[in-house]
BAMI-831992 format. One record per atom (N, C-alpha, C, CB): residue in one letter; x, y, z. Coordinates in steps of 0.05 Angstrom, whole numbers, plus 32768, in hexadecimal, padded with zeros to 4 digits. Glycine has a CB too. Layout:
<rs>
AXYZ;...
</rs>
This chain:
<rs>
X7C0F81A984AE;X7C2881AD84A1;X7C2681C3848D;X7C3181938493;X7C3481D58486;X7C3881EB8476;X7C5481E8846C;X7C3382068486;X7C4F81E0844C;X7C6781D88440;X7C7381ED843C;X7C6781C9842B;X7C8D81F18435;X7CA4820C8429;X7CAB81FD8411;X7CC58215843E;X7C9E820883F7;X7CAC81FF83DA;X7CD4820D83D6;X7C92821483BC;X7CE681F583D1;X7CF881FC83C5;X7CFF820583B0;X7CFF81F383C5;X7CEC820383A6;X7CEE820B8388;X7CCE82168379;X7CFB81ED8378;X7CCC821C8364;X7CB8823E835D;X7CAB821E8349;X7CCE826A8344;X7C8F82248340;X7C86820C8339;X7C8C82078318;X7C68820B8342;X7CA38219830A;X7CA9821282F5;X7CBD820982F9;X7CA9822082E5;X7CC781F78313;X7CE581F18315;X7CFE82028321;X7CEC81ED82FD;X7CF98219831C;X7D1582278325;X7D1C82348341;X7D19823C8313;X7D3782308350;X7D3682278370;X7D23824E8373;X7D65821F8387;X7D20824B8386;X7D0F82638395;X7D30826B83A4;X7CEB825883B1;X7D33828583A7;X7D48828E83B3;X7D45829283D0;X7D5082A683A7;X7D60829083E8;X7D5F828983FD;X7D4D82A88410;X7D7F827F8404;X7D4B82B883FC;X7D3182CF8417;X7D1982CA8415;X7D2D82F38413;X7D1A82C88403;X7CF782AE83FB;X7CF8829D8410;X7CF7829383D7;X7D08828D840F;X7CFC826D8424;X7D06827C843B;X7D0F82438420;X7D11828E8445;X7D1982A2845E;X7CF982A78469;X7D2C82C38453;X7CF082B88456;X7CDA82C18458;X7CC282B78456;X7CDA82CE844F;X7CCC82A28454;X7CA9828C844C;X7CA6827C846A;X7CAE826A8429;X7CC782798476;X7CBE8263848C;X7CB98278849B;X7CD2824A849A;X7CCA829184AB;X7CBB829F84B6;X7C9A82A384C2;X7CBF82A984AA;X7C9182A284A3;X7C7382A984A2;X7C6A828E84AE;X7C6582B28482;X7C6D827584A0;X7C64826484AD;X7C69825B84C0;X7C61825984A6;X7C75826384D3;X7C87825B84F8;X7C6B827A8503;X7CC5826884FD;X7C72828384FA;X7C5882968507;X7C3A82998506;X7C5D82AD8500;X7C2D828D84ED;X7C18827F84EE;X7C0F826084F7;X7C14828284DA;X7C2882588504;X7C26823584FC;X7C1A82338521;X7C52821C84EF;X7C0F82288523;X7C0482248547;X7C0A820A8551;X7BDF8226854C;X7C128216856D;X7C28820D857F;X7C3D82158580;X7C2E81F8857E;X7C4C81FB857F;X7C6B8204857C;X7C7981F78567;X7C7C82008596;X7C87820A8552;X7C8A82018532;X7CA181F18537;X7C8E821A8517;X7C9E81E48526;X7CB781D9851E;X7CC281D08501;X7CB881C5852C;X7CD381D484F6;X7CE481DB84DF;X7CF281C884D0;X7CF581EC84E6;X7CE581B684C7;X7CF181A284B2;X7CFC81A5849E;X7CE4819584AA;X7D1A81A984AF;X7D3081BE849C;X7D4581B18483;X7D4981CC84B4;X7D3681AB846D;X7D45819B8452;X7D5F81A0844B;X7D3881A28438;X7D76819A8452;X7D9E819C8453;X7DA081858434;X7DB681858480;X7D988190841E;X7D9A81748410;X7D84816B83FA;X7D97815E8427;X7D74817883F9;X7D5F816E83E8;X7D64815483CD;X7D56818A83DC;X7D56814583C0;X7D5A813283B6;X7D69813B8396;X7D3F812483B8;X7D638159839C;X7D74815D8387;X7D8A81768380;X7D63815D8375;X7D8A817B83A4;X7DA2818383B3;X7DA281A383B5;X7DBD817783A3;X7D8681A783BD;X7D7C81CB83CB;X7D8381BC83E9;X7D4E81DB83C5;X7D7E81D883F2;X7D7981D28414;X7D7581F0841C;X7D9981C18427;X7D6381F48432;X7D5F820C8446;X7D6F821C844B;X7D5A8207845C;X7D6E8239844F;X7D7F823F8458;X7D8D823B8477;X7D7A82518451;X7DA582458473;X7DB882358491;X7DA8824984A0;X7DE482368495;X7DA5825E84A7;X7DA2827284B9;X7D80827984B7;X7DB7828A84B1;X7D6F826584C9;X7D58826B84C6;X7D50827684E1;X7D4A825584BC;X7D47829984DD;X7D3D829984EB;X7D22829F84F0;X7D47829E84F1;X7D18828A84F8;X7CF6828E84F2;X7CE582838514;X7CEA827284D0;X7CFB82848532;X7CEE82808543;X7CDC82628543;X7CE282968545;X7CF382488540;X7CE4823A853D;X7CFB82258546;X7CD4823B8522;X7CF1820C854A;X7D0881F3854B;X7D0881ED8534;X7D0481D9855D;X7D1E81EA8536;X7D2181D68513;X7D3A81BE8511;X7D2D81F184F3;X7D2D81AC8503;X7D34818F8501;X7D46819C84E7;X7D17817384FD;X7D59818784DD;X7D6A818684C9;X7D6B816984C1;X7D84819384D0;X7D58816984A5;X7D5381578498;X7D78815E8485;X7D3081598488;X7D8E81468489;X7D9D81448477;X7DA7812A846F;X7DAD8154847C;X7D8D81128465;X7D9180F78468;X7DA880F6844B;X7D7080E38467;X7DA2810F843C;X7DB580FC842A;X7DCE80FC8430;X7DB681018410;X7DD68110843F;X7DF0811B8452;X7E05811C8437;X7DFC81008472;X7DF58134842B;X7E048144841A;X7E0D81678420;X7DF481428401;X7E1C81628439;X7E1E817A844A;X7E4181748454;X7E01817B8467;X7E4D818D844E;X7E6581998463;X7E648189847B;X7E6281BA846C;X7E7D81818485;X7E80818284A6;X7E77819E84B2;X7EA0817E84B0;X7E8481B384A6;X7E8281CE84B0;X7E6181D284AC;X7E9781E5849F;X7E5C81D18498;X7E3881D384A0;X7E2881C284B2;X7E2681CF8487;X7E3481AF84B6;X7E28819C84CD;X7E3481A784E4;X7E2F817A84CB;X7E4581AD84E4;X7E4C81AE8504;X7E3981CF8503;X7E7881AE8510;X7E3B81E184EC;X7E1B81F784F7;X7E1181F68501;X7E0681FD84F0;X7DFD81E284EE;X7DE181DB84FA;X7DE681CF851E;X7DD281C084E3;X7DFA81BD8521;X7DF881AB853A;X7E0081C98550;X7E138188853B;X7E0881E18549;X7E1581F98556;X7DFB81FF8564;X7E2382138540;X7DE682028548;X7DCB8210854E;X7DB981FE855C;X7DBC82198534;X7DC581E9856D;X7DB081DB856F;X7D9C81C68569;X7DAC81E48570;X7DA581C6854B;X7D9481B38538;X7D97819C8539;X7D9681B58521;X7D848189853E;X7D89816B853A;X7D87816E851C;X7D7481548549;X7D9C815B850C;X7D9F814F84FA;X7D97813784F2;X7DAF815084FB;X7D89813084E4;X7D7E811084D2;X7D92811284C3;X7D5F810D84BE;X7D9E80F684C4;X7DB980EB84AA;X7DAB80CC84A6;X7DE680E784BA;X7DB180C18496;X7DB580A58483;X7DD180A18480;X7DA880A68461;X7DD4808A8481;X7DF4807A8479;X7DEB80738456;X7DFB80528491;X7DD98070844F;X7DCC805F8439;X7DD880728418;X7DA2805E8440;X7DC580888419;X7DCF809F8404;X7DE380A383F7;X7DD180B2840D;X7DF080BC840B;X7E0A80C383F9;X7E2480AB83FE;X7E1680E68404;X7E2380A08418;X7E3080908423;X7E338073841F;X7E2B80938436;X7E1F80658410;X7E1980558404;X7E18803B8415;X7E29805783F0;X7E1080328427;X7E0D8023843A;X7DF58018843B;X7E13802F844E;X7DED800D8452;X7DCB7FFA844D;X7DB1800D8454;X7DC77FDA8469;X7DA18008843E;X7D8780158446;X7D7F80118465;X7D7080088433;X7D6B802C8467;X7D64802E8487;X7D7B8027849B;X7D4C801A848E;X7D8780368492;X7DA3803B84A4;X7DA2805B84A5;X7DC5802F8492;X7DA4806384C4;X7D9F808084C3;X7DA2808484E8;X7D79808884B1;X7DA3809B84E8;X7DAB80A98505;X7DA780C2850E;X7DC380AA8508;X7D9780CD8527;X7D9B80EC8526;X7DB080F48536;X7D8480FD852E;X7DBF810B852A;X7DD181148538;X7DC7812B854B;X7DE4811A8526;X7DCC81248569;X7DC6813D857C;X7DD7814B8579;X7DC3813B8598;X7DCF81698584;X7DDF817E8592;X7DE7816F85B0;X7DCA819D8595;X7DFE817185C3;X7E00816585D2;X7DF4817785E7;X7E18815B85D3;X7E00819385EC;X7DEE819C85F8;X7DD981A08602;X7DEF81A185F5;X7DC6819F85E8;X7DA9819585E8;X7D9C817685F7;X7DA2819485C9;X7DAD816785F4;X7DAF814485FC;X7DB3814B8615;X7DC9812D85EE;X7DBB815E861F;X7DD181568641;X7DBA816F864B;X7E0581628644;X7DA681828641;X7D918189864E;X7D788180864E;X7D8E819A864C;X7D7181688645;X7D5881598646;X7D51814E8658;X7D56814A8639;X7D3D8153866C;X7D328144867D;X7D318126867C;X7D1B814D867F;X7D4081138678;X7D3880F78672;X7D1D80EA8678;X7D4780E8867E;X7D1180F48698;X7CF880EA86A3;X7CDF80F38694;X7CF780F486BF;X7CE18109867B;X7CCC810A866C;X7CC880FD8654;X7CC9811F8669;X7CE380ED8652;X7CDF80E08635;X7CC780C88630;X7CFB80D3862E;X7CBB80CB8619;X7CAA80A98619;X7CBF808B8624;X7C9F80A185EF;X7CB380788634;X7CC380688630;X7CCC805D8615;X7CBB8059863E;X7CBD80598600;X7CD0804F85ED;X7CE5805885DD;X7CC6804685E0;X7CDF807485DC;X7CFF808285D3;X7D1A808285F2;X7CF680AD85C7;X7D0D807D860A;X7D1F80798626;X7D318061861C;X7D0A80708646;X7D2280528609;X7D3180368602;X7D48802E85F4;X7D23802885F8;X7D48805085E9;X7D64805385D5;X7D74806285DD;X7D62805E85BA;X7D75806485F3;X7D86807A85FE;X7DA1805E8608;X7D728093861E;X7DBA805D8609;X7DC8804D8614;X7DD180498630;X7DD7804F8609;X7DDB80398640;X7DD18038865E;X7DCD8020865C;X7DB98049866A;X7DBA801F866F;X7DB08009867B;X7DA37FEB8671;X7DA180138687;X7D997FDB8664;X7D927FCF8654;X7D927FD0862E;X7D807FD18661;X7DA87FE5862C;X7DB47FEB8613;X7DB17FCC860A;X7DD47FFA8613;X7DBA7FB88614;X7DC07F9E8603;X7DAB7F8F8600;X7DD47F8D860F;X7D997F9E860E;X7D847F868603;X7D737F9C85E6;X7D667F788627;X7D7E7FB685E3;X7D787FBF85D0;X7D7C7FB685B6;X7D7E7FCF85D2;X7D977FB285C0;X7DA67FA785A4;X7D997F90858F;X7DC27F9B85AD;X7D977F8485AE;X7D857F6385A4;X7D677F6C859B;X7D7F7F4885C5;X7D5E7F7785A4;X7D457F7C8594;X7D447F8E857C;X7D327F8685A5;X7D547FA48576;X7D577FA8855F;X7D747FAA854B;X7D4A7FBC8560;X7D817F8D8545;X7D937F868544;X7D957F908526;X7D967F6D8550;X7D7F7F8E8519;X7D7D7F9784F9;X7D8A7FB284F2;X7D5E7F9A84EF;X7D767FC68504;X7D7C7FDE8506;X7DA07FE38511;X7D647FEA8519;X7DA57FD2851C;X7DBE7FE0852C;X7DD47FCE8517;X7DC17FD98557;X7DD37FBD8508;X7DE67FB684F2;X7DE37FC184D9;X7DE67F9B84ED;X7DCE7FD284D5;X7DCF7FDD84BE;X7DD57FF784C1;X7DB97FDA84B0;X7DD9800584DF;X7DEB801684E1;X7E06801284DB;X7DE9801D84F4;X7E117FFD84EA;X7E347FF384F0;X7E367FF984D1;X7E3F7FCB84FF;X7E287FE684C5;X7E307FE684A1;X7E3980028491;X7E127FDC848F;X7E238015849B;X7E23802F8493;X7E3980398498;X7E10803F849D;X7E46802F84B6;X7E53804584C6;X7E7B803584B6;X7E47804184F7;X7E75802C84AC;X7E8D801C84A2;X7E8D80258486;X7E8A7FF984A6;X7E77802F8473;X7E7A803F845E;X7E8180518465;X7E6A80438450;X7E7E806A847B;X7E7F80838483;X7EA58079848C;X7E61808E849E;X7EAC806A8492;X7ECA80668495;X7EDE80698484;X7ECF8051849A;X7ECD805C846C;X7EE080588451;X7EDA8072844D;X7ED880418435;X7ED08084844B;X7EC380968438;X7EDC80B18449;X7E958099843E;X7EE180B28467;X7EF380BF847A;X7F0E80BB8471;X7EF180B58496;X7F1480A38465;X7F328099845E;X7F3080B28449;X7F3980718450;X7F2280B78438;X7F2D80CD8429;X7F3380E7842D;X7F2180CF8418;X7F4C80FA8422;X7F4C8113842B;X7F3E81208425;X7F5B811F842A;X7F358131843F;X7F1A81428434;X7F1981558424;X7F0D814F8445;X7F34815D841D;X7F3781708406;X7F3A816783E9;X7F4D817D840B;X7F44814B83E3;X7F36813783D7;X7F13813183CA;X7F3B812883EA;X7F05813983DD;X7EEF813183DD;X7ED9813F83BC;X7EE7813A83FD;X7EE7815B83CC;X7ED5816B83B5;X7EDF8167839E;X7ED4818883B7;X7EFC816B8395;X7F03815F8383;X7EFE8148836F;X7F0F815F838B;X7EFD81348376;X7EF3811B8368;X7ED78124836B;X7EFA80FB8375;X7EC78131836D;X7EA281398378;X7EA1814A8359;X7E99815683A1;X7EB0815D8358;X7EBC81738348;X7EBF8161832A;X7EDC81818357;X7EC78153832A;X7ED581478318;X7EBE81318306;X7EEF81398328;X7EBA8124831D;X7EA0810D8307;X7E8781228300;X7E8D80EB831F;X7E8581358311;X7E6B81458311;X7E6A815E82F4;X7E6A81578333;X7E81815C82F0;X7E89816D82D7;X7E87815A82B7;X7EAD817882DF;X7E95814082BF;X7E84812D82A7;X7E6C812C82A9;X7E88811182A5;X7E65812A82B9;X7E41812282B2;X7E31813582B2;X7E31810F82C6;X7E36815282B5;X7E2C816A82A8;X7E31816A8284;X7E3D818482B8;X7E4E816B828A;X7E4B8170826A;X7E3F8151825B;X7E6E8179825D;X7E3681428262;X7E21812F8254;X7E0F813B8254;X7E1B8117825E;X7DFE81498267;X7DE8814F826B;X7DE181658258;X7DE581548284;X7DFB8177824F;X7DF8818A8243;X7DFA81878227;X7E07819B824B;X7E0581728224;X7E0E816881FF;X7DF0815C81F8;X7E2F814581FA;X7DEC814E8208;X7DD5813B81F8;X7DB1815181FC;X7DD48110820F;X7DAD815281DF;X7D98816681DE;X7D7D815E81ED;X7D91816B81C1;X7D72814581F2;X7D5F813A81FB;X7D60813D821D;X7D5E812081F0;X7D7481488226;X7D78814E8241;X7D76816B824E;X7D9181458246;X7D6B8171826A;X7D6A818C8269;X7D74818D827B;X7D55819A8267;X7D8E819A828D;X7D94819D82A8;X7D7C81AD82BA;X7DAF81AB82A8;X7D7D81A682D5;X7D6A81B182EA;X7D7481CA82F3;X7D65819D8302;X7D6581E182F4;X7D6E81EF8303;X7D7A81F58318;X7D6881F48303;X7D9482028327;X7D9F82028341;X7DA182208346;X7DBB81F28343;X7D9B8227835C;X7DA682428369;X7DC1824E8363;X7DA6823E8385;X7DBF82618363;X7DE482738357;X7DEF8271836E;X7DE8829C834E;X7E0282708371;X7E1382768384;X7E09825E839F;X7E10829A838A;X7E068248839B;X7DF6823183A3;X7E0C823183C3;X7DF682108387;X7E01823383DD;X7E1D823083ED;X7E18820F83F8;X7E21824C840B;X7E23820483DC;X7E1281E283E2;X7E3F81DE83EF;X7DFE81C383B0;X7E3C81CC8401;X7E6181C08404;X7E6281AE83EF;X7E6B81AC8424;X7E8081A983F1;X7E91819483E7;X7E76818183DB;X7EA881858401;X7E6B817183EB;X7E63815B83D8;X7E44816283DD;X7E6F813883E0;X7E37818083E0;X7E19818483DE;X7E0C818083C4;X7E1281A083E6;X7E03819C83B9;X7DF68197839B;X7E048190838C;X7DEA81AB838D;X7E1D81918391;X7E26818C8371;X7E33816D836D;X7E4081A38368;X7E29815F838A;X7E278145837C;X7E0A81378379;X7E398132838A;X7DFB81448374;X7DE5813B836D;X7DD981478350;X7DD781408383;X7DDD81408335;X7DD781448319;X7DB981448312;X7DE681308308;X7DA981508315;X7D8C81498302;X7D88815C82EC;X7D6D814B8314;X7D7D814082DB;X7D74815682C7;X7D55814882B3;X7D94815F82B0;X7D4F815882A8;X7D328150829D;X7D3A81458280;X7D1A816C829C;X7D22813E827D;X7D258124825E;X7D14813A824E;X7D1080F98261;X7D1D813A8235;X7D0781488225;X7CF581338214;X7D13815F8211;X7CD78145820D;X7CCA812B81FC;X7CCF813181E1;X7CA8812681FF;X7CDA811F81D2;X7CDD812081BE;X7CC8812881AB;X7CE7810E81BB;X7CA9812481B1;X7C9F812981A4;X7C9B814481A8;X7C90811B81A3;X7CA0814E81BD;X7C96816C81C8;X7CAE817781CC;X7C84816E81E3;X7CCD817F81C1;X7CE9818381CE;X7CDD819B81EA;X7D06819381B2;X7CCF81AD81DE;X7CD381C181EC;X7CBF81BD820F;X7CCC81DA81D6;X7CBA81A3820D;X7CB081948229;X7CBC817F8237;X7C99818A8226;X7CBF817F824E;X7CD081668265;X7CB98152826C;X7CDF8176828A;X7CC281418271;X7CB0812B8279;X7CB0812A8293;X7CB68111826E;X7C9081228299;X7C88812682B1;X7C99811282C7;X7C69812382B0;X7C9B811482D2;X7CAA80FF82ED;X7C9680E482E8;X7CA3810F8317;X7C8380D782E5;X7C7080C182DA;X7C7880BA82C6;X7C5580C682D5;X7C8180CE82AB;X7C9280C18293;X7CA780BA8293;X7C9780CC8281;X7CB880C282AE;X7CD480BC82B5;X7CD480A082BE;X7CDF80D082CC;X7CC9809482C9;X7CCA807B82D5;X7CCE806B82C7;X7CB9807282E0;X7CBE806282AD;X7CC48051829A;X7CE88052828B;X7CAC80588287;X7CE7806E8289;X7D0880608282;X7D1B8061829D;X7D1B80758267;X7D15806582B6;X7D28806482CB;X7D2B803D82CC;X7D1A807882ED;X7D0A803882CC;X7D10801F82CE;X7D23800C82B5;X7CF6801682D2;X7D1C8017829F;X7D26800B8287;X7D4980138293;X7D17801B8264;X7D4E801B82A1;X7D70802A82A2;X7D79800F82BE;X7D72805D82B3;X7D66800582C8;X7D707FFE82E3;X7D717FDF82D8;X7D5A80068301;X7D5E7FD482C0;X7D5C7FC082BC;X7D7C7FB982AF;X7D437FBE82AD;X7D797FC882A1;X7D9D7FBE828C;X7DB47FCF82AB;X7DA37FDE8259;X7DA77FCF82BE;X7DBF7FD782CC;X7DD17FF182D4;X7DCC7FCD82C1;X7DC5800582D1;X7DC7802282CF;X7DAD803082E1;X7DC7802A82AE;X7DBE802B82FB;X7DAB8035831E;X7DAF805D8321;X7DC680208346;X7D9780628312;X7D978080831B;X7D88808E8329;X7D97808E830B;X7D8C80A58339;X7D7280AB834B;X7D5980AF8345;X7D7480BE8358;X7D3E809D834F;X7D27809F8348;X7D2180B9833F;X7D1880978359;X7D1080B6832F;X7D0280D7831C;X7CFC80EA833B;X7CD480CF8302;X7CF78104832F;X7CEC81128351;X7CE28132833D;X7D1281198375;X7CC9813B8346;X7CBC81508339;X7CD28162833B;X7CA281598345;X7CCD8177832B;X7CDB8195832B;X7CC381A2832A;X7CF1819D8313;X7CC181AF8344;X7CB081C68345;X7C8E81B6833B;X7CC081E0832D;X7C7F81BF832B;X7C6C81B98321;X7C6881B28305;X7C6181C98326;X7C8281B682F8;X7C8481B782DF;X7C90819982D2;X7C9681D182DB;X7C9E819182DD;X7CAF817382CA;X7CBB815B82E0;X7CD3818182B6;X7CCD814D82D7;X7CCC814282EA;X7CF4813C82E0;X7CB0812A82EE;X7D02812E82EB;X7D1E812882EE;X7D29811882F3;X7D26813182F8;X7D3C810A82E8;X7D4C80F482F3;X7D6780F78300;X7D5180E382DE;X7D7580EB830D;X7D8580FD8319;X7DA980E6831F;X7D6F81098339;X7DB680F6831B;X7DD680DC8314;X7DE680EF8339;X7DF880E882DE;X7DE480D38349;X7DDE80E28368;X7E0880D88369;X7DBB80CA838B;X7E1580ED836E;X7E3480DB8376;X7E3C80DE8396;X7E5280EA8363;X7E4080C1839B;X7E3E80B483AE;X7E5480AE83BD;X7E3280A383A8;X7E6280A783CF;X7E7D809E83DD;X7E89808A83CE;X7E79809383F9;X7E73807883C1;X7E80806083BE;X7E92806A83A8;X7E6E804783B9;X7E8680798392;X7E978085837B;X7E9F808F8380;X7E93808F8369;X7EAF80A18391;X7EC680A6838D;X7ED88092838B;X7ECC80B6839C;X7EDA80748396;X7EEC806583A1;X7EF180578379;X7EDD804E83C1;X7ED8805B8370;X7EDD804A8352;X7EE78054833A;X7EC780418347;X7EF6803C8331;X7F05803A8318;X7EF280448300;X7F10801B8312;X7EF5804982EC;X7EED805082D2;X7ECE805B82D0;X7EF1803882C1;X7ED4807382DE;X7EB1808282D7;X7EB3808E82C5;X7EA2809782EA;X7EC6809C82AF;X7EB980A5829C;X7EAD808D8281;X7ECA80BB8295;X7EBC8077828A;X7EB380638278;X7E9380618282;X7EC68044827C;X7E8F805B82A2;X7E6C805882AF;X7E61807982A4;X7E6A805482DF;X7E6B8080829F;X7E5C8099829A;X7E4F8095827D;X7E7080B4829C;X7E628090826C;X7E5780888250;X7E4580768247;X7E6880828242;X7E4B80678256;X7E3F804E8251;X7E1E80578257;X7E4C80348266;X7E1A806C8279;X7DFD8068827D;X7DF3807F826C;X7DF38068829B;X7DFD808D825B;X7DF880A7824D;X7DE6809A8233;X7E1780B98245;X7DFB80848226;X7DFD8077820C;X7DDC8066821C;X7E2380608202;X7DD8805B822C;X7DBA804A8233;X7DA280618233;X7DBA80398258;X7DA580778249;X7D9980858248;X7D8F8091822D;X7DA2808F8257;X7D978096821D;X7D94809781FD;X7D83808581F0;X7DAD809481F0;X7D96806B81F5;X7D7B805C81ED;X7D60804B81FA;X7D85804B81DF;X7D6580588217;X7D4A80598222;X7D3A80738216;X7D4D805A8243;X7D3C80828214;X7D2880938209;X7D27809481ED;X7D2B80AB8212;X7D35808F81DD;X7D26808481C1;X7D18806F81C8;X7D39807B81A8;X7D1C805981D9;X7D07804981D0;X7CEC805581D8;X7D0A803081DA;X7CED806581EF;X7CCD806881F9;X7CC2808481E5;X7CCB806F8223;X7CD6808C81DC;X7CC580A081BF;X7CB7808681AF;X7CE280B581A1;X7CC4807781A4;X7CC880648197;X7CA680538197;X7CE3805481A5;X7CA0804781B4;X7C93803F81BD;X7C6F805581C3;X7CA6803781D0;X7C70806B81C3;X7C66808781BF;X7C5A808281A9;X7C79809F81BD;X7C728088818D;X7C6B8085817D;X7C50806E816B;X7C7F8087817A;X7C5A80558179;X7C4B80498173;X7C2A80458182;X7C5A803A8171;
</rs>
């Protein structure tokens, strides 16, 4: 495996001729035949560029399925199988997830070379006794696929809007309160409607040190202290080499809810006094 960093190891995104030019190099050193574990989404809402060309297959990791129709139907243009989750942005049951084919690609596959046990998911012939054997897996789709319903009832022009809207309170929290540092994002970010910019991270500063972030390991202790009183935010996740981040992820279900700038205050006002206490606790 030959990783492609998103980001430069003090945190800040690496621009899209960089990761152009990085997979390149590695699709041409990589032996065999490469293939391209293409990030639509990152946990804190980078992703690859759309137009890779680096002579290679490439998969499209976009579980959090914080992507355009119009960028999905791209990628599915180019060929790309797609990874999605119902779970994420969609808010539905864990390990709920699906790849989306190119059909084209599906309708030129030799069937007679497949392993039998992926032959077993294909639908046809004994489909029902699939079901019955993995009945878990196939209701924690339906579940998903009934969030992804509600989530359609809205107009899609709609969408960004209310995305636009909560995502603009909880910046300017991020920006008022001094102990907070927003994460860096790319200029001109070509994230859609509900890509990066519904996904918020930002770093904690140490009070004892302002002009230092706490490592993703120091983050845990107050993510957990936030989940205990009830305030569910996205697990810590490194930036680069340098700090680490917590992250306020907006989701389908919020758009549908009543009074977020009240939830907004409320987890701002905890967050506050989760990190005095663990200065607090430092201190002593």
């Amino acid at each position: 495996m030959i990783p492609v960093a998103l980001r430069h190891p003090d945190g800040r995104p690496r621009s899209m001729d960089v990761l152009q030019a990085d997979l390149v190099a590695a699709a041409r050193y990589a032996p065999g035949r490469p293939v391209i574990h293409a990030i639509d989404g990152s946990k804190t809402g980078l992703s690859l560029p759309l137009d890779l060309d680096a002579r290679a297959e490439v998969v499209v990791d976009a579980c959090q399925a914080r992507l355009s129709p119009a960028r999905l139907r791209a990628h599915l243009f180019r060929d790309r199988p797609v990874l999605i989750t119902g779970s994420k942005f969609f808010g539905g049951p864990v390990f709920s997830g699906a790849i989306l084919f190119p059909r084209r690609r599906l309708e030129a596959i030799d069937l007679s070379h497949l392993p039998p046990g992926l032959l077993r998911y294909l639908p046809g012939e004994g489909s029902e006794a699939l079901f019955s054997a993995n009945r878990g897996t196939m209701l924690r789709w339906i579940a998903a696929l009934a969030e992804l319903d509600r989530f359609a009832s809205l107009p899609f022009g709609e969408v960004g809007e209310r995305i636009a809207r909560i995502a603009s309170l909880v910046c300017d929290r991020v920006t008022q309160l001094p102990s907070l540092a927003p994460v860096p994002m790319p200029d001109g970010e070509e994230a859609s409607c509900f890509g990066a910019g519904s996904i918020i991270s930002f770093g904690v500063r140490d009070l004892e040190r302002p002009d230092r972030l706490l490592s993703m390991a120091a983050l845990r202790p107050i993510h957990r202290q936030l989940a205990d009183i009830g305030y569910l935010v996205g697990q810590p996740v490194a930036i680069g080499e340098s700090y680490g981040a917590l992250r306020i992820a907006i989701g389908a279900r919020t758009l549908f809810e009543d009074r977020i700038p009240v939830r907004i205050d409320g987890l701002f006002a905890a967050l506050e006094r989760c990190i005095a206490s663990r200065s607090a606790v430092a201190a002593e």
